[in-house]
C-alpha beads as a LAMMPS data file, in Angstrom:
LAMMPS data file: protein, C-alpha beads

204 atoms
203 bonds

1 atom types
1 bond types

-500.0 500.0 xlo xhi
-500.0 500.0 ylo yhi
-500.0 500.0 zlo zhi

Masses

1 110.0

Atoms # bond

1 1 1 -439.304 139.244 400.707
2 1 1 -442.682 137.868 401.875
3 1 1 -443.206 136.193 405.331
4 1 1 -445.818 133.960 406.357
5 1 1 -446.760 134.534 409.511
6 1 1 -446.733 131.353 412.168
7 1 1 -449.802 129.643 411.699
8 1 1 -450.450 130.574 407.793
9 1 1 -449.029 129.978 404.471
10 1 1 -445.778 127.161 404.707
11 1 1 -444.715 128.901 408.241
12 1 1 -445.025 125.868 411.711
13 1 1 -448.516 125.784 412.107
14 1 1 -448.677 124.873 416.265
15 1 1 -451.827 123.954 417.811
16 1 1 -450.798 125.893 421.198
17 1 1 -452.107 129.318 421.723
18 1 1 -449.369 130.543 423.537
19 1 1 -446.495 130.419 420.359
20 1 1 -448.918 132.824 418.588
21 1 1 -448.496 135.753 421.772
22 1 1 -447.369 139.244 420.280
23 1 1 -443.812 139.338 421.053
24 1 1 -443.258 135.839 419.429
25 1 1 -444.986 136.887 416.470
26 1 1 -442.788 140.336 416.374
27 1 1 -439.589 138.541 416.987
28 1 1 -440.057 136.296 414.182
29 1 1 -439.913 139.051 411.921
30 1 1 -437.062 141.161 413.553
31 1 1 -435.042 137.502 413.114
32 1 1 -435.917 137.042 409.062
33 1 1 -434.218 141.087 408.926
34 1 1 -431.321 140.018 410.942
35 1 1 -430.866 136.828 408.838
36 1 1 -430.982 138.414 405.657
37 1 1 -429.014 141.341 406.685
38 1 1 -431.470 143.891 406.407
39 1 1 -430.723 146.924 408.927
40 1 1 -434.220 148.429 407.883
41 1 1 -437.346 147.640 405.595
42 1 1 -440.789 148.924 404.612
43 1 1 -443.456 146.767 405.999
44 1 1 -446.397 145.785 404.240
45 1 1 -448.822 143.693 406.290
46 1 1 -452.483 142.469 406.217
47 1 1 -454.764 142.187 409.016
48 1 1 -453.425 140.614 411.736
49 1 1 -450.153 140.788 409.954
50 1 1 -450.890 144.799 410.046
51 1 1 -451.052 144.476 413.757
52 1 1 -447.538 142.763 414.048
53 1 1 -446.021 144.978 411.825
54 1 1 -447.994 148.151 414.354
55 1 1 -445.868 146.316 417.494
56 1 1 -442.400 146.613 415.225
57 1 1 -443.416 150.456 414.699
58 1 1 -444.050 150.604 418.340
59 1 1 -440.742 148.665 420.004
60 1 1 -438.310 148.211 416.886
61 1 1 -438.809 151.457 415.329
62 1 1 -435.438 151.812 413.976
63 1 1 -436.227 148.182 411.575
64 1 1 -438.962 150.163 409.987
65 1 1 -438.839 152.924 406.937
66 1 1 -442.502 152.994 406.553
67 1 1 -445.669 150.836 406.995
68 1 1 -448.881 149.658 404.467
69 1 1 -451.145 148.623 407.052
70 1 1 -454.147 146.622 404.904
71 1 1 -457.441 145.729 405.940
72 1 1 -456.960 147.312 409.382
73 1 1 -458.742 150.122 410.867
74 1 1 -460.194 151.287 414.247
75 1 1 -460.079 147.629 415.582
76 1 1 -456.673 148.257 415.815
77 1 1 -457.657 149.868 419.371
78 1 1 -459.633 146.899 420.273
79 1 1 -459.297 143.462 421.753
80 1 1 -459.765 140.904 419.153
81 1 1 -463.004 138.898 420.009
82 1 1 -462.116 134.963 418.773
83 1 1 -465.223 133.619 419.547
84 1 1 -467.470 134.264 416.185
85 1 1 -464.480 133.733 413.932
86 1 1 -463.718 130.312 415.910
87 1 1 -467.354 129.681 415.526
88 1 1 -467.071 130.379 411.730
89 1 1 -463.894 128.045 411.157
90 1 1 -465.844 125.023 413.251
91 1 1 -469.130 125.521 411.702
92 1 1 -470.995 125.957 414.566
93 1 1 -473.748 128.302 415.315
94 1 1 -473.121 130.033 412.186
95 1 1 -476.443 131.768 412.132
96 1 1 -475.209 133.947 414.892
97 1 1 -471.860 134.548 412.664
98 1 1 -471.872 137.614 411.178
99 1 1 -471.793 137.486 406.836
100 1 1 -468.343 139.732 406.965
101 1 1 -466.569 137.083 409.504
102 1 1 -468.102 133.985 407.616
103 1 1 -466.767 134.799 404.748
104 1 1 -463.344 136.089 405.791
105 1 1 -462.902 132.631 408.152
106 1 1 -464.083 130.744 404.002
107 1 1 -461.422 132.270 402.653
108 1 1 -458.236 131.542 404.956
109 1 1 -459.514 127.925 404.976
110 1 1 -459.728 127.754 401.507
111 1 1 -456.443 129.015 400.712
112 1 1 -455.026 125.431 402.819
113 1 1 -454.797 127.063 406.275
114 1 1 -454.459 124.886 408.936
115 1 1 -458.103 125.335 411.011
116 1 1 -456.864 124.304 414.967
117 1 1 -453.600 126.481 413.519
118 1 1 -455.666 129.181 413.098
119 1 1 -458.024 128.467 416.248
120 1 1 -455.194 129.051 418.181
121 1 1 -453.989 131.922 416.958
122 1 1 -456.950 133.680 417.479
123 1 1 -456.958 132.529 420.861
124 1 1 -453.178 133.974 422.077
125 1 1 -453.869 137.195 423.892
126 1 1 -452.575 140.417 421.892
127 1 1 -451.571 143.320 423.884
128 1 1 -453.884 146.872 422.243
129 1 1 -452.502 150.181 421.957
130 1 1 -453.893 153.139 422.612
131 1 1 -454.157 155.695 420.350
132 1 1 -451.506 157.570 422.649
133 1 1 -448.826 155.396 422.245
134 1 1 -448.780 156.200 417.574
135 1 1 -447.693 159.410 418.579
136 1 1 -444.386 157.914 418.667
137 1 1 -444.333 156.494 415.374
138 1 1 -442.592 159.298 413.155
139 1 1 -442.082 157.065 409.914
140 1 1 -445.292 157.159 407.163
141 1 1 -447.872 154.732 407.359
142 1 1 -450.842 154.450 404.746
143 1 1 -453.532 152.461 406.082
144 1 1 -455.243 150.692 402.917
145 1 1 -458.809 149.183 403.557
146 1 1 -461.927 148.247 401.241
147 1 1 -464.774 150.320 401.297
148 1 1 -467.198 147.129 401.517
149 1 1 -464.792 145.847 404.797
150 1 1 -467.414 145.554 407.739
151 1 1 -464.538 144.265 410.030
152 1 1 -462.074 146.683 411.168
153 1 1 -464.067 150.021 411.714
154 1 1 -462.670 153.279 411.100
155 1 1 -459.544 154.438 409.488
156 1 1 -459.274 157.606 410.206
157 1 1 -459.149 157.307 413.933
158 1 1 -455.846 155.405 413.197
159 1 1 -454.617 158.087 411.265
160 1 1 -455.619 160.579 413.103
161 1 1 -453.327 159.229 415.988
162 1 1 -450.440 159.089 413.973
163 1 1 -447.870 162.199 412.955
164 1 1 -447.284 160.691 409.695
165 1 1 -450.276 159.087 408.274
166 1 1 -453.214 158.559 405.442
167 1 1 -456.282 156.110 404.406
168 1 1 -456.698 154.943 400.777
169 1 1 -459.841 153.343 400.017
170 1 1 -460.871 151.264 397.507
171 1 1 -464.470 150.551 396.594
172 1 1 -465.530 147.346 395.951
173 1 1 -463.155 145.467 398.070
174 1 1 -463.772 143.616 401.469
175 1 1 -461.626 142.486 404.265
176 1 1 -459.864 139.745 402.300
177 1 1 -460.123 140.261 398.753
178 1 1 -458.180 143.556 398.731
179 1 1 -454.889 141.493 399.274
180 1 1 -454.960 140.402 395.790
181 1 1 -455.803 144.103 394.118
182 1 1 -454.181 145.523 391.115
183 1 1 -454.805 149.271 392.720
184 1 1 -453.671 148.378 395.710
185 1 1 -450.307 147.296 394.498
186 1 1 -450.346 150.186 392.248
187 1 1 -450.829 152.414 395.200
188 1 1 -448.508 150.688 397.858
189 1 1 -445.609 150.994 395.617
190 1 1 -446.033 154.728 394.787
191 1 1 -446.309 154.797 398.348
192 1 1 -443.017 153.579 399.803
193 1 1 -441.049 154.890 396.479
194 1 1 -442.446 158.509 396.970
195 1 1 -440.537 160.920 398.283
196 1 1 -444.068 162.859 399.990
197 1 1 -445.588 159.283 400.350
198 1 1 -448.605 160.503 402.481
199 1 1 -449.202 163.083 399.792
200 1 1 -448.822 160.443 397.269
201 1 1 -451.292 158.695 399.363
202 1 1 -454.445 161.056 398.326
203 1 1 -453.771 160.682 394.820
204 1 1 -455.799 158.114 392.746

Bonds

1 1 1 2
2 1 2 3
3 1 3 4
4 1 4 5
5 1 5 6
6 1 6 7
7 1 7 8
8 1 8 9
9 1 9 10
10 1 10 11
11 1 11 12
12 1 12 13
13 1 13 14
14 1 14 15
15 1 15 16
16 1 16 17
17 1 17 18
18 1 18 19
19 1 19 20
20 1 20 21
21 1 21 22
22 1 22 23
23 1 23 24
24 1 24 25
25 1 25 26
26 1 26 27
27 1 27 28
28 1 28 29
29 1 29 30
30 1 30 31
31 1 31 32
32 1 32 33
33 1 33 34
34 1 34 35
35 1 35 36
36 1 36 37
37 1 37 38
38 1 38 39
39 1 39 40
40 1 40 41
41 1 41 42
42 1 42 43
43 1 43 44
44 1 44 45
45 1 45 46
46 1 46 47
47 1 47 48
48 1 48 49
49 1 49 50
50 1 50 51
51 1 51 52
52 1 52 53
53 1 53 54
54 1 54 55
55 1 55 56
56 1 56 57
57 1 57 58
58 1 58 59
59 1 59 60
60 1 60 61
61 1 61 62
62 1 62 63
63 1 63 64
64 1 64 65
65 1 65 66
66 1 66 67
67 1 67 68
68 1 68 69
69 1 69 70
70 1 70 71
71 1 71 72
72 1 72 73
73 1 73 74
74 1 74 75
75 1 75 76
76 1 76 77
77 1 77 78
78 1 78 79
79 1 79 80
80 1 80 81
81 1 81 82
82 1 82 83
83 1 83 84
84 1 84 85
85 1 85 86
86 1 86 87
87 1 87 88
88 1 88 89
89 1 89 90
90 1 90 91
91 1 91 92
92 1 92 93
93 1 93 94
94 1 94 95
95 1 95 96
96 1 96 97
97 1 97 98
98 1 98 99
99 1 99 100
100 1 100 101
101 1 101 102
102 1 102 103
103 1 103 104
104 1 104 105
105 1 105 106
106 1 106 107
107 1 107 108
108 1 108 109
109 1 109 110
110 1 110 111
111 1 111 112
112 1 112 113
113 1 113 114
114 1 114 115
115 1 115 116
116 1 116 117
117 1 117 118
118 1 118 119
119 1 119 120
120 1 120 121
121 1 121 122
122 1 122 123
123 1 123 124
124 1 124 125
125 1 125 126
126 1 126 127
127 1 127 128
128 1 128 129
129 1 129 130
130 1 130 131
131 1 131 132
132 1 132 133
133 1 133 134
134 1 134 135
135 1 135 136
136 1 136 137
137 1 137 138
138 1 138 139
139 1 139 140
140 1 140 141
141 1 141 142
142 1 142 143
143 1 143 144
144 1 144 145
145 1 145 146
146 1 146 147
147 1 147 148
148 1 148 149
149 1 149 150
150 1 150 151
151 1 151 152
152 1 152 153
153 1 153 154
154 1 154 155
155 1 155 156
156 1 156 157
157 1 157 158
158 1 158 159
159 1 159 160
160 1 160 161
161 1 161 162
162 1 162 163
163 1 163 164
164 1 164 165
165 1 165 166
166 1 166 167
167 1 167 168
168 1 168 169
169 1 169 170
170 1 170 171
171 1 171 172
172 1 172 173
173 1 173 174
174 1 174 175
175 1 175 176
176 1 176 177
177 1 177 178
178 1 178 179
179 1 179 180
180 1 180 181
181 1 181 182
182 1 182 183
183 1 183 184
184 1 184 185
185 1 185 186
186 1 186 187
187 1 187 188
188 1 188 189
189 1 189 190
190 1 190 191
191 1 191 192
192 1 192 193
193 1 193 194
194 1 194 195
195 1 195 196
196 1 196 197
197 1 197 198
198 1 198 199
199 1 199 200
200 1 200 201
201 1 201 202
202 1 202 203
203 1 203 204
């Protein structure tokens, strides 16, 4: 089962900032298990969807049997900053856009996201967790992230805050374009199927 999140893909793509706020986002999700009868699922989610699927570990823990967080790292700590991936989506100032941000805000349009959909998104307020508060989060959670990803920051300091946790990192691969890997796929299912998934985790 694959979910587009509010905003992207062929989910309601309103304008207003505040149907894109972090609980709104979560519930959707907790509402697509309860109306397909699922009790509990392993989450696989990708960049902002990461950070959704980070609130479920946090407040619906018992929905979740373990958690690929892609294309998510350190930022996970830190409140997201709109304005130069706004700036990137309306084409203005883009010489003070970083490369990383241009070319991540070039691909969501190009795959027939909605741009003021998007705009507003960015512009809801997301609550940040500390690194305190993944203590709680018992189940395992591989966080997968391209090597060439000048987005998200570190990794490890995720992993480091959780009980249960690993990186894998693929070269070659930025914030985006790791989505659509071979290896990752490879590696996400090995994940969730092992029975030592972390361990699993380390192995190429």
């Amino acid at each position: 089962m694959v979910l587009d999140s509010r905003g992207h893909g062929l989910s309601d793509r309103p304008h207003d900032a505040s149907a894109y706020r972090a609980e709104t986002m979560t519930r959707d999700v907790i509402e697509l298990l309860d109306c397909i009868e699922a009790e509990r699922a392993h989450f696989i989610g990708h960049s902002m969807g990461a950070r959704t699927a980070f609130d479920i570990a946090l407040h619906h823990s018992s929905r979740l049997v373990s958690l690929v967080a892609i294309s998510l790292g350190s930022n996970l700590f830190e409140a997201i900053e709109p304005g130069p991936l706004i700036k990137a989506f309306q084409g203005e100032d883009l010489a003070q856009v970083p490369d990383a941000i241009r070319r991540t805000a070039d691909t969501l349009l190009s795959i027939g996201n909605d741009r003021d959909a998007l705009i507003a998104c960015l512009s809801a307020p997301r609550p940040v967790p500390a690194a305190s508060d993944l203590r709680t989060i018992r189940q395992p959670v591989m966080l997968a992230c391209g090597d060439q990803d000048r987005i998200i920051g570190d990794p490890e300091k995720v992993v480091t805050a959780l009980p249960n946790a690993c990186a894998g990192v693929f070269p070659g691969y930025e914030h985006t374009d790791l989505l659509g890997s071979d290896a990752l796929k490879d590696r996400a299912v090995r994940f969730i199927s092992s029975t030592d998934p972390c361990e699993e985790c380390g192995r190429s």
